[in-house]
VOPAGU-2260 file (C-alpha; in pm, 1 decimal, decimal comma):
REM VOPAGU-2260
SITE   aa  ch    i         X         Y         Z
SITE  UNK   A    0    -400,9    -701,8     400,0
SITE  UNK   A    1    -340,4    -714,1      16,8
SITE  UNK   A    2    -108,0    -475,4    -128,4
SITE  UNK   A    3     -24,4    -364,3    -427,0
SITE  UNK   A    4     165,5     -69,3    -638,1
SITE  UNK   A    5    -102,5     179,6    -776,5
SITE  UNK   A    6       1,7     308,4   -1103,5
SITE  UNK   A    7    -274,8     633,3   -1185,0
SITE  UNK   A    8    -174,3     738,7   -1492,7
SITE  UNK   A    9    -187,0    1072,7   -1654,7
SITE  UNK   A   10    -595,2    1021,4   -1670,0
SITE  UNK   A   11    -685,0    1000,6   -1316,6
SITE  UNK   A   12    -494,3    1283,4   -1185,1
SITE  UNK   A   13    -640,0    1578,6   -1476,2
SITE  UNK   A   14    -958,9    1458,9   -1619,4
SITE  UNK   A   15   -1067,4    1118,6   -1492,7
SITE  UNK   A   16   -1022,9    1231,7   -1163,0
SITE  UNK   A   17   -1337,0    1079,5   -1035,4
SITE  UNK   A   18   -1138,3     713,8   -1167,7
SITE  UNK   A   19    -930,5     767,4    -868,1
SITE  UNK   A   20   -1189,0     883,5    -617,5
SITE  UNK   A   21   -1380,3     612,8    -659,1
SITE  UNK   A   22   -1082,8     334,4    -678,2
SITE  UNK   A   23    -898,5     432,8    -384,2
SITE  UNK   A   24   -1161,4     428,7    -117,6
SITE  UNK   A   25   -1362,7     100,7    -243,1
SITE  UNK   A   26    -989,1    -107,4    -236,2
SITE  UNK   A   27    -949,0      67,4     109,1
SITE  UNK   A   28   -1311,5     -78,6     161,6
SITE  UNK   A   29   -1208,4    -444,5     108,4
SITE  UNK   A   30    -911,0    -438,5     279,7
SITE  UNK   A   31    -653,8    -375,9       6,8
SITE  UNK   A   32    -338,1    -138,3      11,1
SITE  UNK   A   33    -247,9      61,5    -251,8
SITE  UNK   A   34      57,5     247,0    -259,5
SITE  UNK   A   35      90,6     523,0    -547,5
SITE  UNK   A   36     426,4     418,1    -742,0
SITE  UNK   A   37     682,5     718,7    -677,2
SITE  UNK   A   38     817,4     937,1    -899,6
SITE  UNK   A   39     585,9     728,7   -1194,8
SITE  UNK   A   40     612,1     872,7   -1548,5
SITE  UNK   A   41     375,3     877,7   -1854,7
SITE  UNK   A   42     337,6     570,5   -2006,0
SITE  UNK   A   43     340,9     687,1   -2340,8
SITE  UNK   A   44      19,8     513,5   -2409,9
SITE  UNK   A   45     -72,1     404,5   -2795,1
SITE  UNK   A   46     101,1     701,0   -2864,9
SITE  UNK   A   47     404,4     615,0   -2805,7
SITE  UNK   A   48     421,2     236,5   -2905,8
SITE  UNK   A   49     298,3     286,3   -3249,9
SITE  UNK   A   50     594,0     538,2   -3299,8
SITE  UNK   A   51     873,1     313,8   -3155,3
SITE  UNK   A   52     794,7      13,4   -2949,2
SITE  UNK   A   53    1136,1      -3,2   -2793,1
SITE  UNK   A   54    1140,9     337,2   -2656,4
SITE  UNK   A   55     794,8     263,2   -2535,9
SITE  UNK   A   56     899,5     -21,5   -2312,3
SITE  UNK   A   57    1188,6     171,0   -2177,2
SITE  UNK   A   58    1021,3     438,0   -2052,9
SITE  UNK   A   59     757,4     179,8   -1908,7
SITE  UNK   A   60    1042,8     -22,8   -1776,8
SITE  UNK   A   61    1144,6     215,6   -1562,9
SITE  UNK   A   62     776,7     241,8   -1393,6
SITE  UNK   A   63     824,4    -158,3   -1385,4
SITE  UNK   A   64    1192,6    -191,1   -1226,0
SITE  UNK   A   65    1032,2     125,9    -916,2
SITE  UNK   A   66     791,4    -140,0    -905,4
SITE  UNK   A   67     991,8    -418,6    -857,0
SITE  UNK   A   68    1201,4    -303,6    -619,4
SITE  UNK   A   69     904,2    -214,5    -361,3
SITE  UNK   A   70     840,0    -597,6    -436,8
SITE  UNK   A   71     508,0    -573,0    -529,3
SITE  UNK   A   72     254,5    -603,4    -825,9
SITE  UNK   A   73     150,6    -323,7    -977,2
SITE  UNK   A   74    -275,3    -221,6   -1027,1
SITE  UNK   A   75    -287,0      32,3   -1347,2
SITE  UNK   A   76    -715,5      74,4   -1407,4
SITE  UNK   A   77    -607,3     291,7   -1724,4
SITE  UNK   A   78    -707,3      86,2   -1999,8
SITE  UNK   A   79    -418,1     234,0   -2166,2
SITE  UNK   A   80    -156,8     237,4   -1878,2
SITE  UNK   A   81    -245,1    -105,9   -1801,7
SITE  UNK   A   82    -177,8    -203,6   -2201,3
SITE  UNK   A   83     142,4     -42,2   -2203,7
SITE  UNK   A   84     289,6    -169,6   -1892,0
SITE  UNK   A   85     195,5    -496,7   -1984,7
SITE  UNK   A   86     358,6    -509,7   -2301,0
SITE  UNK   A   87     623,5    -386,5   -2188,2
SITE  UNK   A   88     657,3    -627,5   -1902,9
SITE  UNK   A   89     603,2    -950,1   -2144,4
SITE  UNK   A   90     901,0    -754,1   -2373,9
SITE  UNK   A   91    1142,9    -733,2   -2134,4
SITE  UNK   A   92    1120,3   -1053,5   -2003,1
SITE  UNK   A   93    1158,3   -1250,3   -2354,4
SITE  UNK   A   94    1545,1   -1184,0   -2338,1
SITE  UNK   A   95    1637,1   -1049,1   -2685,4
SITE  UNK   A   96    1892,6    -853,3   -2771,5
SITE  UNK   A   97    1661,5    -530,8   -2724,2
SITE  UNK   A   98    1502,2    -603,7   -2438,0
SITE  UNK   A   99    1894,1    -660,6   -2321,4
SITE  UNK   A  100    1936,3    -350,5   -2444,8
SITE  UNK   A  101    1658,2    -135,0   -2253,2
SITE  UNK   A  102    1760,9    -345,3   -1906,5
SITE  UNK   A  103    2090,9    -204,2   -1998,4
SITE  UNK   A  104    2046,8     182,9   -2021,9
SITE  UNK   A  105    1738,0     108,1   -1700,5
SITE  UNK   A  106    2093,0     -19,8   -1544,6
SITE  UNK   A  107    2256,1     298,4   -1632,7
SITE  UNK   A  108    1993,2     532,5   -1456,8
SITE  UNK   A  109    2046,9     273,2   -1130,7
SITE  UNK   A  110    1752,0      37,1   -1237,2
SITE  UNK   A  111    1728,0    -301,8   -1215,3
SITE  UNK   A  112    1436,9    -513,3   -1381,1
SITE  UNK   A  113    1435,1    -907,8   -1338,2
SITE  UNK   A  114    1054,9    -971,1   -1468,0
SITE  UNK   A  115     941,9   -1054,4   -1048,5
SITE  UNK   A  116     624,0    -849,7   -1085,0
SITE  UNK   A  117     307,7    -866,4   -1261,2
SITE  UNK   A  118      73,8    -567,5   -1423,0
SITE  UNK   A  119    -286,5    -655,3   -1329,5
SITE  UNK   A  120    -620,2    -463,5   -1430,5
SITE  UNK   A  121    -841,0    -341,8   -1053,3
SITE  UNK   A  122   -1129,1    -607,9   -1267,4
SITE  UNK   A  123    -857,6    -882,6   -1243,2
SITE  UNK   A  124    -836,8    -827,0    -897,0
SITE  UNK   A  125   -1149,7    -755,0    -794,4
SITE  UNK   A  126   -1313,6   -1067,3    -944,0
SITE  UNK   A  127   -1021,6   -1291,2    -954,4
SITE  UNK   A  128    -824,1   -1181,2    -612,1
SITE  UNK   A  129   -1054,8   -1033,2    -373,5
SITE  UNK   A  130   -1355,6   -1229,7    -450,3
SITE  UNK   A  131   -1736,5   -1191,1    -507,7
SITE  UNK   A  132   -1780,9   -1290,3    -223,2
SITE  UNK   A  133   -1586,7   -1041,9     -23,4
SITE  UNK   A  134   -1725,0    -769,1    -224,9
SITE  UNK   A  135   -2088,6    -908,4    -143,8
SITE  UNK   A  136   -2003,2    -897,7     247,0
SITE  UNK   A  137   -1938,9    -517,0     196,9
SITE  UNK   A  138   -2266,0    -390,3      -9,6
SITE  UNK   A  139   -2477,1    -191,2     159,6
SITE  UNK   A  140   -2712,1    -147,4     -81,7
SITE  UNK   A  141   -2832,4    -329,5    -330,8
SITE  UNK   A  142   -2878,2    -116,0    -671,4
SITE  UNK   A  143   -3178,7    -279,8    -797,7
SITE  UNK   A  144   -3360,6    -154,0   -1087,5
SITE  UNK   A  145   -3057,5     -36,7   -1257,4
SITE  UNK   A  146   -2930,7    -183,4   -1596,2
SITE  UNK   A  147   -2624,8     -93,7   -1785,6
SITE  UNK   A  148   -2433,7    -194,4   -2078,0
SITE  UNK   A  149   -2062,4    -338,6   -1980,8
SITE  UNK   A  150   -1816,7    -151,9   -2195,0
SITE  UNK   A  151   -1449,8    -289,8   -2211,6
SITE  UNK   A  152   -1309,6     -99,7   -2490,1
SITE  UNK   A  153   -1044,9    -323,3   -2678,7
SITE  UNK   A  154    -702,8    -233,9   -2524,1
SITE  UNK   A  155    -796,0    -412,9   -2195,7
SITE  UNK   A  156    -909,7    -734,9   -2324,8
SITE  UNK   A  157    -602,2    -721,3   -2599,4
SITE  UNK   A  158    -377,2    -900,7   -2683,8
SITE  UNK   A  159    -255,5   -1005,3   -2350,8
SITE  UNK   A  160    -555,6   -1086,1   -2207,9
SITE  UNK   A  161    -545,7   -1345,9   -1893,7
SITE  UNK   A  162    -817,1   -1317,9   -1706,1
SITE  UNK   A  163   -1113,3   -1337,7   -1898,1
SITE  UNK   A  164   -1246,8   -1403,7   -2251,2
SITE  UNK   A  165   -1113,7   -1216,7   -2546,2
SITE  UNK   A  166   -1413,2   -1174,9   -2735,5
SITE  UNK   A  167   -1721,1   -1169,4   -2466,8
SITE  UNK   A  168   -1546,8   -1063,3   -2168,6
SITE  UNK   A  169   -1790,1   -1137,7   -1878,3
SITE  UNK   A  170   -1566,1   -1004,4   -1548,4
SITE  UNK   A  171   -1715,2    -627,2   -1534,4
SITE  UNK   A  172   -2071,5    -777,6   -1575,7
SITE  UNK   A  173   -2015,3   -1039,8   -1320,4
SITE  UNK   A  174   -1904,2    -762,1   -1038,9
SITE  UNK   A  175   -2173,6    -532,5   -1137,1
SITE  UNK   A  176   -2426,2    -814,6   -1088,9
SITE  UNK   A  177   -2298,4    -876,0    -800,2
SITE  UNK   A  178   -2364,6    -510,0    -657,7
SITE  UNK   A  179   -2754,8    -572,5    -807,2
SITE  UNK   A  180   -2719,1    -416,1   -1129,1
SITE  UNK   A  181   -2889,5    -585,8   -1418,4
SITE  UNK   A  182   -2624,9    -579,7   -1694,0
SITE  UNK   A  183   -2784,3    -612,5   -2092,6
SITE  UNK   A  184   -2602,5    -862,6   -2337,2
SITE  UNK   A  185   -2416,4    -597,0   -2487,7
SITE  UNK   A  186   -2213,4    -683,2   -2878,1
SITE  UNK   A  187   -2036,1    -375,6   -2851,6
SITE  UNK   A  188   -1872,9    -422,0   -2486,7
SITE  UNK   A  189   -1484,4    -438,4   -2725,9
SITE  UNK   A  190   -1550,4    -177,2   -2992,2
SITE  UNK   A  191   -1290,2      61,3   -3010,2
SITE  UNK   A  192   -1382,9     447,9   -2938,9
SITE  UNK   A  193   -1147,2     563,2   -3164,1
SITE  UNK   A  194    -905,2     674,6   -2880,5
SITE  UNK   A  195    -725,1     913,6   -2936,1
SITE  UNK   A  196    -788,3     957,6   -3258,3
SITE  UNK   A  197   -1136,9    1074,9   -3257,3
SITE  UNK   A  198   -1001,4    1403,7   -3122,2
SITE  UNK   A  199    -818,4    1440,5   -3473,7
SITE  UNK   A  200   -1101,1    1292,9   -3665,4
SITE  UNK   A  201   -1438,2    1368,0   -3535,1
SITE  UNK   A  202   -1640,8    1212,5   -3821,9
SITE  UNK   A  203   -1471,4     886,3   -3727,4
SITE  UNK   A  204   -1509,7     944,2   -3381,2
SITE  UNK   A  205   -1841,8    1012,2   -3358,8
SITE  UNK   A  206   -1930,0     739,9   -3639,9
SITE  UNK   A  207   -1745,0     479,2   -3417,6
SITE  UNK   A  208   -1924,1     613,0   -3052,8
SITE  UNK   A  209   -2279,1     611,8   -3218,1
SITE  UNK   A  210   -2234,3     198,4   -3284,1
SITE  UNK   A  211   -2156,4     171,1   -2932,2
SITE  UNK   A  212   -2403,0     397,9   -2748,7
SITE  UNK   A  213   -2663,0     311,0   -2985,2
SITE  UNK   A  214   -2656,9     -73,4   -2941,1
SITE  UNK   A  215   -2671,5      40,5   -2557,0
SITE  UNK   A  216   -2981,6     225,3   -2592,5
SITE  UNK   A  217   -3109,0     -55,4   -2811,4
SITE  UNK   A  218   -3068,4    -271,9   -2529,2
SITE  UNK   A  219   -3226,4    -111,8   -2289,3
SITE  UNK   A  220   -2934,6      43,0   -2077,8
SITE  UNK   A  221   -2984,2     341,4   -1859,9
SITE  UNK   A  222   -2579,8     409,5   -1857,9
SITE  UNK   A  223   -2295,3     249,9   -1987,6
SITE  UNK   A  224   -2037,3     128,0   -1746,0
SITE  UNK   A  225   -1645,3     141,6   -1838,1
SITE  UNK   A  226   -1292,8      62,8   -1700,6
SITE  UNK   A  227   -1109,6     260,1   -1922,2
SITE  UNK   A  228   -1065,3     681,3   -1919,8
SITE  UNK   A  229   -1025,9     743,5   -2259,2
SITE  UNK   A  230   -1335,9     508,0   -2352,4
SITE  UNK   A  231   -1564,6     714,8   -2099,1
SITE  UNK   A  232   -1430,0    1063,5   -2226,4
SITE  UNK   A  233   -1491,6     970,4   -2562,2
SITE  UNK   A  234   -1868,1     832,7   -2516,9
SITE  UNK   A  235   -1961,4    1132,8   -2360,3
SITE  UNK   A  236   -1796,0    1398,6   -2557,9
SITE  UNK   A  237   -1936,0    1243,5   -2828,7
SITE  UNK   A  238   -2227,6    1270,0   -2765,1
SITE  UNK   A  239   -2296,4    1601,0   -2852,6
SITE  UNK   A  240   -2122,9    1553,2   -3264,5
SITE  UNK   A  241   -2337,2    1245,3   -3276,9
SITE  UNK   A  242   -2675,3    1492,2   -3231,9
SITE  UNK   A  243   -2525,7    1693,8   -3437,8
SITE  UNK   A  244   -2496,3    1418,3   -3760,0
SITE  UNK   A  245   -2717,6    1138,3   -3631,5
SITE  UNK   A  246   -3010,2    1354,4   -3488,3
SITE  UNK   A  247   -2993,4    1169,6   -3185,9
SITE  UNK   A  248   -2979,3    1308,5   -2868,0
SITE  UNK   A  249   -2863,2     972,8   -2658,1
SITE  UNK   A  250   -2793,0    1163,1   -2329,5
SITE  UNK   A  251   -2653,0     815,8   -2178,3
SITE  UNK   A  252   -2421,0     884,4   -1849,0
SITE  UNK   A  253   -2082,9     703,8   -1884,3
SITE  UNK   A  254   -1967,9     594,5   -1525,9
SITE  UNK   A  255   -1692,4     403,8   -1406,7
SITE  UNK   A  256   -1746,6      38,6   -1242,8
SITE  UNK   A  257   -1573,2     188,0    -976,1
SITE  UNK   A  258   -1837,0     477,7    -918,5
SITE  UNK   A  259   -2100,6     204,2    -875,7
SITE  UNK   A  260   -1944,2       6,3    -621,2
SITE  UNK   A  261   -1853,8     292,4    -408,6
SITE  UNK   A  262   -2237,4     355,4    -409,8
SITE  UNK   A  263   -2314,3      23,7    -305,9
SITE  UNK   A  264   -2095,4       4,8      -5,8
SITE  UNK   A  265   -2246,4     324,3     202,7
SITE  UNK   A  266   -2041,6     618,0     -39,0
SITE  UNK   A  267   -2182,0     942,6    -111,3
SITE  UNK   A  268   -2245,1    1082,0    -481,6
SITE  UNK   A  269   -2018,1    1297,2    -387,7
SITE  UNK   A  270   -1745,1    1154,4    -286,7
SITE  UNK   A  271   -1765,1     884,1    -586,8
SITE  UNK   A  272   -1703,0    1235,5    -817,7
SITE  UNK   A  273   -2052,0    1180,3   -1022,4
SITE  UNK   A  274   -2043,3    1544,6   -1031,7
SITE  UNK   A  275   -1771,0    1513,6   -1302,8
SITE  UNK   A  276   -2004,5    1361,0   -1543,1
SITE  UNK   A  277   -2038,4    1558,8   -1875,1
SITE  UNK   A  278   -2403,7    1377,9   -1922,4
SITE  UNK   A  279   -2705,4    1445,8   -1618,5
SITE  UNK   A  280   -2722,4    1126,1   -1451,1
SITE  UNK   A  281   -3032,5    1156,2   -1253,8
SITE  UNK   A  282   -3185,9     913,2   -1463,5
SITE  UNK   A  283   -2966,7     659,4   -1248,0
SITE  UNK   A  284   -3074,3     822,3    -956,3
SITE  UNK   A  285   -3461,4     767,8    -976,7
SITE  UNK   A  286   -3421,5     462,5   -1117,1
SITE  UNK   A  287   -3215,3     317,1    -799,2
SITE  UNK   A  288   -3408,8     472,5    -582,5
SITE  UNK   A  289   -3707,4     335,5    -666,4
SITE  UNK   A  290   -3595,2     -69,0    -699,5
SITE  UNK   A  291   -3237,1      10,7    -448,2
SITE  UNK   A  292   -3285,4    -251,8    -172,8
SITE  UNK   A  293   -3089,6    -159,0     197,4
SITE  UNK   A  294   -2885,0    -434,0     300,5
């Protein structure tokens, strides 16, 4: 059995919830351990590394040397968790003087961090580690007649992107495909949502959501599919200040990939949280009911 260190992130335990209850069981699914990282702390997110990058990977380090010493990788499906941790992994091991620094005052609190570990995105894994064809032996059902937009967002494809293409990432689409789902060619799959931001300026926010849901719609896409909590909480809250400017009432459900292949191996609605959704998603419903194929 695979293991790994499961790092959840502020999101998944307040309002991304469903993240988590759809990531836990479908890992458990294919075999694969995860072990919440104890005593974890914020990462800080974007927040914190455009104020002072230094701080940022200390308080990340210390996630990373917890990590460490279990002796395994750690899994972070926050876009933003995973972003953090990662840069703060890469700074840390580049031994300058404060990197030397951080290991330092880590050293203080009874940490030790010697760079052993790796931060990996659940995609990476999925596609990369566990296999296609793993995840194929465990669908069972096929969710024809569904097609979706793949939405990456832009902090987990940047800049320290190893596992797929920087520009046209293809490793969402290529596990969604896998589960049946017809995924559109999508331009807009790295747009930023605005993050955080577009809780301080709307106007942006909204501006910056419409591109992407719009090119969805324009595509055909009943939903659009993300990795990243802060990229689904935006495109749905949206939603409602983009009627509001635009005149258009999108009403396009937001899911995690997650979500999706809990449904195709045997999970309830329920249990996959799809009750969480701010946008009706019954749409999805009829539509894989009527082309879904029982394996």
């Amino acid at each position: 059995m695979k293991e790994y260190i499961y790092y959840p992130g502020c999101s998944a335990k307040t309002n991304a919830k469903h993240y988590e209850e759809s990531i836990l069981p479908v890992f458990k699914i294919l075999g694969v351990e995860l072990e919440e990282l104890p005593d974890w702390n914020c990462c800080g997110a974007t927040a914190s590394m455009s104020v002072d990058d230094e701080k940022s990977a200390a308080i990340n380090g210390r996630n990373l040397s917890i990590a460490e010493k279990a002796g395994k990788d750690i899994i972070a499906p926050c876009a933003a968790c995973y972003l953090s941790l990662k840069k703060a992994n890469n700074f840390l091991k580049e031994g300058s003087k404060a990197s030397e620094k951080i290991l330092s005052k880590l050293e203080k609190l009874g940490l030790e961090y010697k760079g052993t570990i790796k931060v990996k995105h659940p995609i990476e894994v999925l596609v990369n580690e566990i296999g296609i064809n793993l995840i194929k032996e465990k669908i069972q059902y096929e969710l024809r007649g569904l097609k979706v937009a793949s939405y990456y967002g832009c902090q987990v494809v940047r800049p320290f992107i190893e596992f797929d293409d920087v520009d046209y990432p293809q490793s969402m689409d290529i596990l969604l495909q896998a589960l049946g789902v017809e995924t559109v060619d999508f331009t807009a799959k790295t747009k930023c949502c605005g993050g955080a931001l577009s809780a301080n300026l709307e106007e942006l926010g909204a501006r910056l959501n419409y591109i992407i849901i719009k090119e969805a719609k324009k595509k055909g896409a009943d939903a659009i599919v993300t990795l990243c909590p802060l990229c689904l909480f935006n495109l749905e809250i949206m939603q409602s200040k983009i009627k509001k400017i635009y005149k258009e009432d999108f009403k396009m459900p937001i899911l995690f990939f997650s979500q999706l292949m809990g449904l195709a191996f045997g999970l309830s609605r329920e249990e996959m949280g799809f009750s969480r959704s701010l946008i009706q998603t019954k749409q999805i419903w009829d539509k894989i009911e009527i082309g879904g194929i029982n394996v």
